[in-house]
C-alpha positions in Angstrom: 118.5 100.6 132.3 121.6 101.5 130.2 121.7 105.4 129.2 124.2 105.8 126.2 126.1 109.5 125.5 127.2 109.4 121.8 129.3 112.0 120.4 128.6 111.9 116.4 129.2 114.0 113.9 126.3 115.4 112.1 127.4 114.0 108.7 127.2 110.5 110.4 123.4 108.9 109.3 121.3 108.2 111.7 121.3 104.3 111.2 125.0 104.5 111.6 124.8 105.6 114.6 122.0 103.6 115.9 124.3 100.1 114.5 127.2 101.7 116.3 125.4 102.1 119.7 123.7 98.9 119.2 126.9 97.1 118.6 128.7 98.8 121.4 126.6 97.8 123.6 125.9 94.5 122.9 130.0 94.2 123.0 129.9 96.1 126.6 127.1 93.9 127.9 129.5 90.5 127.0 132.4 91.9 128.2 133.9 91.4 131.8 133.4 94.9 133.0 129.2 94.1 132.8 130.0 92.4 136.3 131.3 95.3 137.9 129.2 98.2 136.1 126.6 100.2 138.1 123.7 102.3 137.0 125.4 105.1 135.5 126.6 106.4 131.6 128.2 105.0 128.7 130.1 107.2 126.5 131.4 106.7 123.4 133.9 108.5 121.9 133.5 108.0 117.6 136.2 109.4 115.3 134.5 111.6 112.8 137.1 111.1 110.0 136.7 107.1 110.4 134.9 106.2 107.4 133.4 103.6 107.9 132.2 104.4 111.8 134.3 101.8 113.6 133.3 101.0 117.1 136.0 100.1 119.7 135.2 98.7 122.9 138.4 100.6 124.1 135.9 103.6 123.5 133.8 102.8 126.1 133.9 104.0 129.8 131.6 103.6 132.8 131.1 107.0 134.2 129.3 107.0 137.6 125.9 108.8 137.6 123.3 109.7 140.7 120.9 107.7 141.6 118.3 107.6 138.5 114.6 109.0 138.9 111.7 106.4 138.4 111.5 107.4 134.9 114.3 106.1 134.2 114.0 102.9 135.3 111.3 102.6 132.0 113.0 99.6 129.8 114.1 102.2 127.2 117.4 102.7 125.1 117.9 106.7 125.7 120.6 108.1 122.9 121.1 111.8 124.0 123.4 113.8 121.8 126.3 116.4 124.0 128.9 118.6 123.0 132.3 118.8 125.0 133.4 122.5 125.5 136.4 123.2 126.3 137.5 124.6 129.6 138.1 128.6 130.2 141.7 127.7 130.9 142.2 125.6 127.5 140.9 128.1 125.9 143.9 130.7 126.2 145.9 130.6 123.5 148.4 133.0 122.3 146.8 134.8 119.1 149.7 134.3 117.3 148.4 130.8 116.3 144.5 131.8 116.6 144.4 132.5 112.7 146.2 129.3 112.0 143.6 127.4 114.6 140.4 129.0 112.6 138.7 127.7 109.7 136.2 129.7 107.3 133.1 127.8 106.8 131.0 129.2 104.1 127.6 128.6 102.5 125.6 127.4 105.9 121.9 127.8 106.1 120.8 130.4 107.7 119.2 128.3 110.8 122.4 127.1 111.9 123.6 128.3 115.4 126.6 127.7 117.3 125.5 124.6 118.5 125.2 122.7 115.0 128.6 124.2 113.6 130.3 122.3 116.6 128.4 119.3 116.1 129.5 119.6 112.2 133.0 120.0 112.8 133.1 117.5 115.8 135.8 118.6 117.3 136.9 121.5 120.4 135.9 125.1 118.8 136.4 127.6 121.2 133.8 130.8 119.3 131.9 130.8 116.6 131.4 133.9 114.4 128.5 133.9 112.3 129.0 136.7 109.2 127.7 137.5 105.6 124.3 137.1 106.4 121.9 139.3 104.5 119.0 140.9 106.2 115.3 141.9 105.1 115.8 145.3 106.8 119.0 147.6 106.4 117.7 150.2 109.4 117.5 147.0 111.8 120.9 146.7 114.0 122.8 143.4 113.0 122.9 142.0 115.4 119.3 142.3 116.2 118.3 141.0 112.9 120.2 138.2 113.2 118.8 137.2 116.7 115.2 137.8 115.2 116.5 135.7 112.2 115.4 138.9 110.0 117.5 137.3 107.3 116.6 138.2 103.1 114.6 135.9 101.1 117.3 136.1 98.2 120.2 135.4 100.6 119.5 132.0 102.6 123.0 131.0 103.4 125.5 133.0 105.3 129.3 132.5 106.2 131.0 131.8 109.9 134.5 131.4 111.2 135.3 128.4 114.2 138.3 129.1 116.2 139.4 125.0 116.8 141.2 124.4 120.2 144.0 122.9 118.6 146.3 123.1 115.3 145.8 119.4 114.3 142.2 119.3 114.4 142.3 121.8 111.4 143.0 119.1 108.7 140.4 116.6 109.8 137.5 120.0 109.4 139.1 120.5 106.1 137.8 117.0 105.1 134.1 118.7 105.1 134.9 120.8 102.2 132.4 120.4 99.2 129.9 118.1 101.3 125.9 118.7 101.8 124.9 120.0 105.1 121.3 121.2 105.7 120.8 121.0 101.7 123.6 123.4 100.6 127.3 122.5 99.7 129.4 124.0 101.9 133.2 125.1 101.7 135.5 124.8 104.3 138.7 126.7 104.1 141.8 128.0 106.2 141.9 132.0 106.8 144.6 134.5 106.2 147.6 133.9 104.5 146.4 129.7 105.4 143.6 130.3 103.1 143.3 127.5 99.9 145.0 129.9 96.8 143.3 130.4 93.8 144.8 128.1 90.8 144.4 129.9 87.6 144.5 126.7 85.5 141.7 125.1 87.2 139.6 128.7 87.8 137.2 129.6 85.4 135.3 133.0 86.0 131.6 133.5 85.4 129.6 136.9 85.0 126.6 138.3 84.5 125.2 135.9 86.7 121.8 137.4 88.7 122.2 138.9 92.0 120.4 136.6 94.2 122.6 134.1 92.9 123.6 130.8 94.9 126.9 129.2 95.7 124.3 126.0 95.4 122.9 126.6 91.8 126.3 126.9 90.4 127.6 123.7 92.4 124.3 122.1 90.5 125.2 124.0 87.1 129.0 123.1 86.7 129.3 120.1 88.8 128.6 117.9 85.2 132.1 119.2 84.3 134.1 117.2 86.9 134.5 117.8 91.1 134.2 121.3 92.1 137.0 122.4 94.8 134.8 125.8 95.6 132.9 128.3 94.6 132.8 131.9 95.4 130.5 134.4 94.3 131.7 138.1 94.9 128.9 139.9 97.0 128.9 143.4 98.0 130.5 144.3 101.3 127.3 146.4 102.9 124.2 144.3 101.7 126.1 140.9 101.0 124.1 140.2 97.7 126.0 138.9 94.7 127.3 141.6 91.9 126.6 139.3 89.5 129.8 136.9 89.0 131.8 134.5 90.3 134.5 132.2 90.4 134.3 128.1 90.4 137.6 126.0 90.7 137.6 123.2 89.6 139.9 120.2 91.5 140.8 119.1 88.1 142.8 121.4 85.7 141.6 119.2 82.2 137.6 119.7 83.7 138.1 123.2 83.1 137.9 123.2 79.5 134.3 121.5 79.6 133.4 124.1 81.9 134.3 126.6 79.2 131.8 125.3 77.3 129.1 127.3 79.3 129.9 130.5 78.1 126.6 132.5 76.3 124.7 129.7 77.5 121.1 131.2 78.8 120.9 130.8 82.8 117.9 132.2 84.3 117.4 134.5 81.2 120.8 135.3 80.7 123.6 134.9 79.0 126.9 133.8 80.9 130.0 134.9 80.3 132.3 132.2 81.3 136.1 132.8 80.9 139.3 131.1 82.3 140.8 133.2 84.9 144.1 133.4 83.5 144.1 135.7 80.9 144.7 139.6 82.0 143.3 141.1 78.5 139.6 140.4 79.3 139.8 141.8 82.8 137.4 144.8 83.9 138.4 147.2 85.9 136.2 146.0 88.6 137.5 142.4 88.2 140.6 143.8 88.6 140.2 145.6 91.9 137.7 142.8 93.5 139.2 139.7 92.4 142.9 140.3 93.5 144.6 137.5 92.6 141.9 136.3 90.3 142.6 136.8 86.6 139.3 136.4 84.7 139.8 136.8 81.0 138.7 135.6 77.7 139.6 132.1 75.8 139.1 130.9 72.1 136.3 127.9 72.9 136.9 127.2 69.4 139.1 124.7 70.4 136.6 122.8 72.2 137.6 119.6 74.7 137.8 116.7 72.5 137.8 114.3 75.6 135.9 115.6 78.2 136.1 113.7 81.6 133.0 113.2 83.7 130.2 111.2 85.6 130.3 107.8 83.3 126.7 106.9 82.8 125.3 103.6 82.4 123.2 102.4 79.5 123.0 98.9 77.6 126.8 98.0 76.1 126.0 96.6 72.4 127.9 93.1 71.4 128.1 93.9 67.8 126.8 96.4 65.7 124.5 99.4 67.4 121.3 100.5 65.6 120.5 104.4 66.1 121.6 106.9 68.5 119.4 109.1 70.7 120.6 111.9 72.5 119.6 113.6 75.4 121.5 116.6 76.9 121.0 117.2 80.7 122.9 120.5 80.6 122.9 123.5 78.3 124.1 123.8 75.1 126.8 121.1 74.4 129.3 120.5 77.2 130.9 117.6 76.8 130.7 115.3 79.8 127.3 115.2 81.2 124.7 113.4 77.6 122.8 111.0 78.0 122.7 108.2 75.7 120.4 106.3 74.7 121.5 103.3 72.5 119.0 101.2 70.7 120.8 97.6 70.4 119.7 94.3 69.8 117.9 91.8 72.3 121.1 90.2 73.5 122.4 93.1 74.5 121.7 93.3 78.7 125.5 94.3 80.0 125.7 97.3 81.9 129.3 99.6 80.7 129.9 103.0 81.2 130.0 105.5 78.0 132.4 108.0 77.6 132.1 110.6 75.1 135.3 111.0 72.5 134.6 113.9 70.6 132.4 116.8 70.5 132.3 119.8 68.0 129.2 121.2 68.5 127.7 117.9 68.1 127.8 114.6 69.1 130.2 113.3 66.5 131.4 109.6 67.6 130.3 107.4 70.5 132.5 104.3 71.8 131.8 101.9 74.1 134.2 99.2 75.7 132.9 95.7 74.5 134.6 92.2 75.2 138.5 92.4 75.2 140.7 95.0 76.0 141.1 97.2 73.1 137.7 96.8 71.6 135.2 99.1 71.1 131.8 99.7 69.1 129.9 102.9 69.0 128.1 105.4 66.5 129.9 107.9 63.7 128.5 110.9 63.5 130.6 113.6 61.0 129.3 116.1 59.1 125.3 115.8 59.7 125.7 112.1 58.0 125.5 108.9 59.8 125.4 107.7 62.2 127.3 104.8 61.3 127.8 101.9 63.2 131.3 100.8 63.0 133.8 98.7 65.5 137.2 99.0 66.0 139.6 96.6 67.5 142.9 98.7 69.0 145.1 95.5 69.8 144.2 93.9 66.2 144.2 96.7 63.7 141.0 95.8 62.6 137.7 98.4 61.5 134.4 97.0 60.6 132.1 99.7 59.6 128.4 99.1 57.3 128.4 99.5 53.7 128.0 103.3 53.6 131.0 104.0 55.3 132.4 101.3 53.3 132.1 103.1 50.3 133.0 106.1 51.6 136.2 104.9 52.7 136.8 102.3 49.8 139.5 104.5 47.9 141.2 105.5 51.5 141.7 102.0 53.5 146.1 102.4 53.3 145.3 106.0 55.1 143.2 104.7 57.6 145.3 101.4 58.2 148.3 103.9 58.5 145.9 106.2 61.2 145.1 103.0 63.5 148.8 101.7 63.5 149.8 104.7 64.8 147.1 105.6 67.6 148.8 102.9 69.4 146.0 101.7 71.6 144.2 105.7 71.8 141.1 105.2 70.5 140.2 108.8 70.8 143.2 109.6 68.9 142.4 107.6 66.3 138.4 108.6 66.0 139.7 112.1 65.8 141.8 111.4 62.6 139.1 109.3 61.2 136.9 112.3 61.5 138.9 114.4 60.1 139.5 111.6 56.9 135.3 111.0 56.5 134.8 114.6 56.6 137.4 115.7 53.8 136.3 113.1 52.1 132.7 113.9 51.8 133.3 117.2 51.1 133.1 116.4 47.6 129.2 114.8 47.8 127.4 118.2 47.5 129.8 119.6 44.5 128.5 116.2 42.5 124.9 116.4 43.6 125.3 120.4 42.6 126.5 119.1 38.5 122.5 119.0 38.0 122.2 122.8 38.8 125.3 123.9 37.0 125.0 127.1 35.2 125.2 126.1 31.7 128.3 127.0 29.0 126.4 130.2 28.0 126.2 131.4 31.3 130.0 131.0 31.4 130.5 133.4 28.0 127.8 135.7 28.4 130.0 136.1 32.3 133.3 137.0 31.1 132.1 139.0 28.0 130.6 141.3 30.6 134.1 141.4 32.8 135.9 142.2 29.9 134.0 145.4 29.3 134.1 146.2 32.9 137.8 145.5 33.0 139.6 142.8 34.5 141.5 145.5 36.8 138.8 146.2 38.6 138.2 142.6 39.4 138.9 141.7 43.1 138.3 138.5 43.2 136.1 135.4 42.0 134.6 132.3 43.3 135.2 128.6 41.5 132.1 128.8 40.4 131.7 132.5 39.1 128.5 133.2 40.9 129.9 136.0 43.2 132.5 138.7 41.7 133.8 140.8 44.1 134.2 144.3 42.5 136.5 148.0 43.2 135.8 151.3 42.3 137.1 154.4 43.2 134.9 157.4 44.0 135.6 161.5 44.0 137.8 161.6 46.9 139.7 158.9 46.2 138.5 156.7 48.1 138.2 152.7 47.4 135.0 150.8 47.5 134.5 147.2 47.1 131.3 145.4 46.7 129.8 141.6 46.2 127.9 140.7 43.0 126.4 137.7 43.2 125.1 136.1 39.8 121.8 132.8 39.4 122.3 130.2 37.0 120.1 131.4 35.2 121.9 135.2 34.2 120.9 137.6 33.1 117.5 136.3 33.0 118.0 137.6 36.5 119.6 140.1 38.2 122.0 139.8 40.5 122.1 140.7 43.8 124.3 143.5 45.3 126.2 143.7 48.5 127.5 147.9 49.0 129.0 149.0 52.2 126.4 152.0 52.1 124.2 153.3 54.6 121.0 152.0 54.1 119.6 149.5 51.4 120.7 149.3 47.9 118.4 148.1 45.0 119.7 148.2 41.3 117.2 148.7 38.5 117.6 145.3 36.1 116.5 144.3 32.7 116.8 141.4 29.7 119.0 144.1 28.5 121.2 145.2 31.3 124.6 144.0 31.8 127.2 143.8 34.2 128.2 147.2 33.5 124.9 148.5 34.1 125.5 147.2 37.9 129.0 148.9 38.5 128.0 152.3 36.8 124.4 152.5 39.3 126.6 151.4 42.3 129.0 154.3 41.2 126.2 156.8 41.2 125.0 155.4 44.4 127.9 155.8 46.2 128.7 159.4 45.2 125.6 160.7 46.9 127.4 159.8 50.0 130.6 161.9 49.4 130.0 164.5 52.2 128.6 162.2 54.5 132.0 160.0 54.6 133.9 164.0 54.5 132.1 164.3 57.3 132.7 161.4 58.9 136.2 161.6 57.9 137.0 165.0 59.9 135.4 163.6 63.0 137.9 160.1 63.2 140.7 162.4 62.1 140.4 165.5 64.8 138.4 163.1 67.6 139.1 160.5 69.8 136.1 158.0 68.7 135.3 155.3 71.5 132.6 153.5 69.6 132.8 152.2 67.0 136.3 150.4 66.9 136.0 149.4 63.4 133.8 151.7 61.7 132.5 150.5 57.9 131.4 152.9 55.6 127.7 152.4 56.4 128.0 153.1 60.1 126.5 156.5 60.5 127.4 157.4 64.3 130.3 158.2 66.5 130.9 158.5 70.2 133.6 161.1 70.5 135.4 161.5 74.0 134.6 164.8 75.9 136.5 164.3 79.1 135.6 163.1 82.7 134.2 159.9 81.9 131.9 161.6 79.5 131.3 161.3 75.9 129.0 162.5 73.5 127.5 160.3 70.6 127.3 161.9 67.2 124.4 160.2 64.4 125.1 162.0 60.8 122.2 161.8 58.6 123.5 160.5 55.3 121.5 162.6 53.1 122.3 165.9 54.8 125.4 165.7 56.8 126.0 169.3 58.0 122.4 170.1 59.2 122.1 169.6 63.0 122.9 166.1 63.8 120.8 164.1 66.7 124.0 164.3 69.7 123.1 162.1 73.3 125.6 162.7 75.8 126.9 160.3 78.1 128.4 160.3 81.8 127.8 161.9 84.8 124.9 164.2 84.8 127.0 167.3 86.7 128.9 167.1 83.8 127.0 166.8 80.7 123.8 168.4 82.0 125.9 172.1 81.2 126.8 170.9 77.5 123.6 169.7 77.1 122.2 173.5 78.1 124.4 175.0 76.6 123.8 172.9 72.9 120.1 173.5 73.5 120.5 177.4 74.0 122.7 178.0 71.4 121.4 175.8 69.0 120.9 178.3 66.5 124.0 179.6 65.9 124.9 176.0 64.2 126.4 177.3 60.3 125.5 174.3 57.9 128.4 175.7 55.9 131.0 174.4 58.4 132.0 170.4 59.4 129.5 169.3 62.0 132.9 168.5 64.7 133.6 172.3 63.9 130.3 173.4 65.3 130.1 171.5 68.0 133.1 172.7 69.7 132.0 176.4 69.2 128.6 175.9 70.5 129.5 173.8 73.4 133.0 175.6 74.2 135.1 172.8 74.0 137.7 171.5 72.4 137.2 167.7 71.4 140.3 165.5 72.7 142.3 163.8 70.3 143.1 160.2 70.0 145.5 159.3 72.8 148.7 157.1 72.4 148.8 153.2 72.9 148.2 152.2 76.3 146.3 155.4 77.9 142.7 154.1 76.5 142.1 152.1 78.9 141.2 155.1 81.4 138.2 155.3 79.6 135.6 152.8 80.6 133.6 150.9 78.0 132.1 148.0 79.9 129.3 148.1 81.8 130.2 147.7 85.8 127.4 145.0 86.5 127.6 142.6 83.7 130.9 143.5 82.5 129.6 143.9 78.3 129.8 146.8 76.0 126.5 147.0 74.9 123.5 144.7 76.4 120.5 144.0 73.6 121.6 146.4 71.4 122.4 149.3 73.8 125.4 150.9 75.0 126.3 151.4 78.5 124.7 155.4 79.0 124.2 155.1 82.7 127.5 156.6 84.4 128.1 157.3 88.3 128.0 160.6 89.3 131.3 160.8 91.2 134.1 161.9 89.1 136.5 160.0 90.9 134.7 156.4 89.6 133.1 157.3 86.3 131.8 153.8 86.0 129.3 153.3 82.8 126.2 150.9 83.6 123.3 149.9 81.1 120.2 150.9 83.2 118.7 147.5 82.8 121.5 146.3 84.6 121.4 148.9 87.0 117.7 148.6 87.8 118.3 144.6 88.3 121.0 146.2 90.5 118.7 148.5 92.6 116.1 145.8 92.5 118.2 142.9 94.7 119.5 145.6 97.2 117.6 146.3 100.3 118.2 149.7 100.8 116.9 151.1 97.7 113.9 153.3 97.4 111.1 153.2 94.5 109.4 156.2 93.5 107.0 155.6 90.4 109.3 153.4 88.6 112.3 155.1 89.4 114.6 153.0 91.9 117.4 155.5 93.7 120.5 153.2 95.6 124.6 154.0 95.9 126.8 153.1 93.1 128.0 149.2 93.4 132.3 150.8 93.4 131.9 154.4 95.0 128.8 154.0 96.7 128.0 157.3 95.0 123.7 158.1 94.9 122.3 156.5 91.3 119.2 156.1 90.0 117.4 153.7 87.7 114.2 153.7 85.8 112.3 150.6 84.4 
């Protein structure tokens, strides 16, 4: 009987290992040193970063062993799996070099013990420490929990640290970054000032992610854009579940930008908010202080990728001239890189190419596949909702073959396109991006000739500018090609400029127009066979003067106030949320028709604060004077003195966004929720807070009230569903 020790790794498969023991000792058994070899051990050593496993009869040593029992003289190959620890005395190292000798390893299952993170690395570790593990029971010591495996059902994966034996073994454990272990994707990392830096160019940040979120899920969810480096999702310090974002890096710098692409799309009924981690004008407060060096911020994604690296996928190459196009997308919304295709070709068509996606604006727009020779491609068109056309494109002979429609769309343009392909120089997505751009400008003018039919008629023209004329051209701000829409200013009693849309039918004045006024509220203007033009203006003046006091009002408040909400307020918004002071504000709603009754005020912040004003508003309601501005009353009611609006730069003290999911206002509703310590201040929308209270274990529910700390200050809050 021959009894084998094999030291694998655990990323080694199993029938790798059973062909390298086989093979091992099958060369042992030949070799010269069967003749002297006595019952005992065979031990071989395997290289974990050997890819692939490469046996080495230099390996292999005969180790004596006692005498074996009488079950082991059974004819049976015995595989038993060991770990080497190191001896006490290798183990004393100076600690100058012990954070230089220890790797992070994060995103491990939950089950794993000591054992199985040496048998990962495969190497001398002197301790593990096991760390970041949430538990199903706050009260419950930690360390109890975790040797009951108490662990959250939210939270499956947890974080540990491995001090190696030795400097040089750290590279080879690096290796295991990003690989599958025990079904999650783990990331292996240096500590300290060793640590892999963040690279703002290939860092994208994500929010308003859910709490229980996963390092896995967004692995799964962003690995279509290219390889992943790591992901880290910011969790909070006492209960280690998420806060609801995140930051991916991707190992690529160009896969970032199809990554982008994400952002608003719906993940587990919400809305991302997907940014690249560079620029410092998006950053929240809270970003700010968690994120250090991470810089999340906000970028244009109008200027989509127009060539989006990625997995190739495999479908049927056509020889000559493709059919129809089906698409498929296996991701959300539009991201470049991971669509299926589907193309439906002729019979002859069996060869197996990979596809690569050249532009995308929303929608798939062209589709080229290699075919033949070098240079030569054939695909689908797609601009502009028409198509798709088949067309074919040879790079190295300057030629385009295209079907009839495209033909005749391009007849009048074939020295522009001849001039587009000469100078692409062998780039075909260069040049399918210009011919794009040349098919879409050119059938631009389709729908102005199909639209001749339904042209208002030359009476319609006369009966136009007879009316302009006798409302005056001055007034006149500006007119479409088509004089359908006039765009139209007045002045009212104050002063004050209004302009409003007038949009006019072919068939005028048979029917009235239709009338777009910045006024609170709707707008209808009476219309008859005999009105006129004039008839519009003079009711839209009359309209508009009923709402002098309102805007007065309003007026006085963004003069003598510093208004948070609304940044840009139009003349129909009705409400204003003035600054009070201490994180607090109060929000103001006029009613147009009466502006200087009592007006409907909410206040917002901290309730030690506003619960006086509030008190003191309800009490003394009745000394309100409807002859005096609304801003005037408040103050002497509440005993205050409204701040005003403070210089450039200071703004910022005042927090808009909500702390959890980092928007200003969340279906509609503003962030009213704020934390009761002074010193923080931080608004929340109570949905999000609720969500909040929900995924942390240490809340209490009473009714449907949820009461936990503050996710900054740790301050007591409270949430109701």
């Amino acid at each position: 009987p021959l009894f084998v020790r094999a030291c694998l790794p655990s990323h080694v498969a199993n029938w790798r290992c059973a062909a390298v023991v086989t093979d091992a000792v099958a060369e042992f058994h030949n070799s010269n040193a069967m003749d002297a070899y006595k019952p005992g051990e065979l031990s071989l050593l395997l290289d974990p970063t050997s890819e692939p496993v490469v046996c080495d009869t230099t390996c292999a040593e005969v180790m004596p062993k006692q005498e074996a029992s009488s079950s082991d003289q059974k004819r049976k190959l015995a595989v038993t799996t060991t770990v080497d620890r190191a001896p006490k005395k290798a183990r004393t190292h100076d600690h100058d070099d012990r954070n230089e000798r220890t790797v992070f390893i994060g995103n491990v299952d939950v089950s794993s013990t000591a054992q199985t993170i040496r048998k990962l690395l495969g190497c001398k570790v002197e301790s593990v420490r096991f760390r970041s593990a949430a538990f199903s029971d706050p009260k419950l010591p930690k360390r109890a929990a975790f040797i009951t495996k108490q662990f959250h059902d939210s939270r499956p994966t947890m974080n540990c640290y491995a001090v190696l034996s030795d400097v040089a073994s750290v590279e080879r454990c690096l290796a295991l970054n990003g690989t599958k272990v025990d079904g999650h994707t783990i990331r292996v990392d240096r500590v300290g000032s060793y640590s892999l830096q963040h690279d703002d160019k290939r860092c994208v940040f994500v929010g308003n992610l859910p709490f229980d979120i996963a390092e896995d899920e967004l692995f799964d969810l962003f690995s279509v854009c290219g390889p992943i480096e790591f992901v880290r999702c910011i969790r909070d310090r006492a209960s280690n579940v998420g806060k609801g974002f995140a930051f991916v890096q991707m190992k690529v710098a160009k896969d970032v930008k199809p990554a982008l692409a994400f952002h608003e799309t719906t993940f587990r009924n919400r809305a991302l908010r997907v940014f690249r981690a560079s620029d410092q004008k998006a950053k929240s407060g809270a970003a700010r202080r968690i994120a250090g060096k991470i810089k999340p911020g906000k970028q244009s994604l109008k200027k989509a990728q127009r060539s989006a690296p990625g997995p190739r996928l495999q479908l049927p190459s056509p020889r000559y001239v493709c059919a129809s196009l089906q698409l498929q997308l296996s991701s959300p919304r539009y991201v470049c890189a991971p669509l299926q295709l589907q193309l439906s070709l002729g019979s002859d068509a069996r060869e197996q190419r990979a596809v690569r996606v050249i532009g995308v604006r929303g929608v798939m727009e062209s589709v080229m596949v290699p075919a033949g020779a070098a240079g030569r491609y054939v695909g689908l068109l797609n601009v502009a909702g028409a198509g798709p056309f088949p067309i074919e494109v040879d790079m190295g002979g300057g030629r385009l073959q295209c079907d009839p429609r495209l033909a005749g769309v391009l007849s009048s343009h074939v020295g522009v396109v001849r001039q587009r392909l000469a100078s692409a120089r062998g780039d075909i997505a260069a040049f399918m991006t210009d011919l794009q751009d040349i098919v879409a400008r050119v059938m631009m003018c389709a729908p102005e000739k199909h639209a001749v039919a339904t042209a208002p008629t030359i009476g319609y023209y006369e009966r136009v500018v007879r009316d302009i004329e006798r409302v005056g051209w001055e007034r006149i701000v500006d007119v479409d090609r088509s004089l359908l829409s006039l765009t139209i200013r007045i002045m009212d009693q104050a002063s004050r400029e209004h302009e409003f849309v007038v949009r006019l039918t072919p068939d005028y004045p048979a029917t009235g127009p239709e009338c777009v006024v910045d006024v609170p509220g709707d707008v209808e203007i009476p219309w008859s066979a005999q009105s006129s033009l004039l008839d519009v203006v003079q009711n839209v003046e009359k309209i508009i003067g009923q709402f002098d006091s309102f805007w007065s009002v309003l007026e006085d408040i963004d003069a003598h106030c510093w208004v948070i909400e609304p940044d840009h307020a139009t003349r129909a918004s009705r409400s204003r949320r003035i600054a009070i002071g201490q994180h607090c504000s109060i929000l103001v709603d006029i009613e147009p028709e009466s502006p200087f009754r009592v007006c409907d005020c909410r206040f917002l912040g901290a309730e030690s604060v506003v619960n006086p004003l509030r008190e003191r508003l309800n009490r003394d309601l009745d000394r309100w004077d409807t002859s005096r501005m609304p801003r005037v009353n408040l103050e002497r009611i509440l005993s205050i003195s409204f701040p005003g609006k403070p210089a450039p730069g200071a703004q910022d003290e005042f927090q808009l966004e909500c702390g959890i999911c980092y928007s200003v206002s969340r279906d509609g509703v503003v962030a009213d929720r704020v934390c009761e310590d002074a010193r923080c201040g931080r608004p929340f929308h109570n949905q999000c807070l609720f969500e909040w209270l929900q995924s942390i274990p240490s809340s209490r529910q009473s009714f449907s009230t949820l009461f936990g700390a503050c996710p900054y200050c740790s301050a007591p809050l409270s949430a109701t569903a």
